[in-house]
C-alpha positions, 0 to 999 in steps of 0.5 A: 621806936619800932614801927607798927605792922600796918594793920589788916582789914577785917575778914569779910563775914557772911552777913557782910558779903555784898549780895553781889558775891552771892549766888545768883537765884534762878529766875522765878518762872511758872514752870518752875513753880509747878515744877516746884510744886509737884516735887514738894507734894510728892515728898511732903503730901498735898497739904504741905503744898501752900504758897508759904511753904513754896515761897520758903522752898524757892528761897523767895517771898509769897508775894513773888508767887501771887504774880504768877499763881493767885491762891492755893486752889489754882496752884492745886489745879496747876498741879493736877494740870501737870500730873494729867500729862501721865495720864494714857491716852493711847487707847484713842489710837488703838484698835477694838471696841470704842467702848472698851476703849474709852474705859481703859481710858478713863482708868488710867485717868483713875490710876493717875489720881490713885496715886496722889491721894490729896490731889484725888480729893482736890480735883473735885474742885481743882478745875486744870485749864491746860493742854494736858486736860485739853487733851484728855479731854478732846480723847474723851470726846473722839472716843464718844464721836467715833461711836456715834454718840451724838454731840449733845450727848457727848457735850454734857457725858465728857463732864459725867465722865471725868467726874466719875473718875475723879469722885471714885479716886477721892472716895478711895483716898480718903479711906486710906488716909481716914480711919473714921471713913475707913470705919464708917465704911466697914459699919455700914457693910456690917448692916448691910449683911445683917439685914433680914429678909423680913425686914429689908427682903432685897437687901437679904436677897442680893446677900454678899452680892452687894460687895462681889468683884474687884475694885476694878471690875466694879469702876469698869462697869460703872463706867460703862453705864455711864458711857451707855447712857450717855450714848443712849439718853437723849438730852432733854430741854 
């Protein structure tokens, strides 16, 4: 009798590879789940950005990110944590009127947000904690020290500031992705230049004055009275 060939060991398959022969995962680390996290936002948009969607990106479980991120809204705020780091802060060191400064400033603080349309509307209730917002921070307040604006008054304008430019970019980000605001808008100008001298006589005289300048012109200036009052306007107990 012919012997039999001595039989061959089965081919390992993928299901069967030891987790061992796999691939090692990169450790989880907060910079990376950030750093993650901006990526997945500036591809897919800040509504895609959930801790589900993170997890499934980092080939990991949601309850591996709650060690490092608690929810959703801290994770946004890390987020605009991380973007804040583009913001221009160079006006704090260059030379020229403090005012005008500090409003080049905190339009590149607008830009930024500009940029990122969900995370505009996010920021109004995203609080960063990190040395990016630290530091425009502490800009803001060097701006104000250097022209004189006593520290009260600069305690509670760094905060008036910031959300001038944060609630200018929402505003904005929000008609361009809504066309129900983006109608709202267009509706109440229509009123607004319909309106008869009998009726509403201010409102006829200003005319097309209500909607004159640039989009840019008009945050210039409304950062300058905010910047004017906070210099002038003494806090009040």
């Amino acid at each position: 009798m012919t012997p039999r060939p001595p039989e061959q060991p089965p081919a390992a398959t993928p299901a069967s590879r030891s987790r061992r022969e796999r691939p090692a995962k990169p450790a989880l680390t907060y910079d990376g789940i950030v750093g993650t996290a901006v990526a997945l936002m500036r591809s897919e948009g800040l509504q895609r950005v959930t801790m589900r969607r993170l997890a499934q990106q980092l080939d990991t479980g949601p309850a591996s990110l709650y060690v490092y991120v608690a929810n959703t809204a801290e994770l946004h705020a890390a987020i605009l944590e991380d973007l804040l780091g583009e913001v221009d802060l160079s006006p704090v060191r260059a030379p020229g009127d403090w005012r005008e400064r500090l409003v080049t400033l905190l339009g590149s603080c607008t830009r930024t947000l500009f940029q990122y349309p969900g995370l505009a509307h996010s920021a109004l209730v995203a609080r960063p904690s990190g040395p990016n917002y630290l530091a425009l921070v502490e800009s803001v307040l060097a701006l104000l020290h250097e022209g004189g604006v006593p520290d009260a008054q600069a305690a509670w304008g760094v905060d008036v500031l910031l959300q001038v430019a944060t609630a200018t970019a929402a505003e904005q980000s929000t008609r361009d992705r809504d066309a129900a605001a983006e109608d709202e808008h267009e509706a109440l100008v229509r009123a607004l230049r319909q309106a008869t001298s009998t009726g509403h006589p201010r409102i006829a005289a200003l005319g097309d004055d209500l909607f004159s300048g640039s989009p840019e012109q008009r945050l210039a200036w409304i950062f300058r009275v905010v910047i004017n009052g906070t210099e002038t306007t003494a806090r009040t107990h």
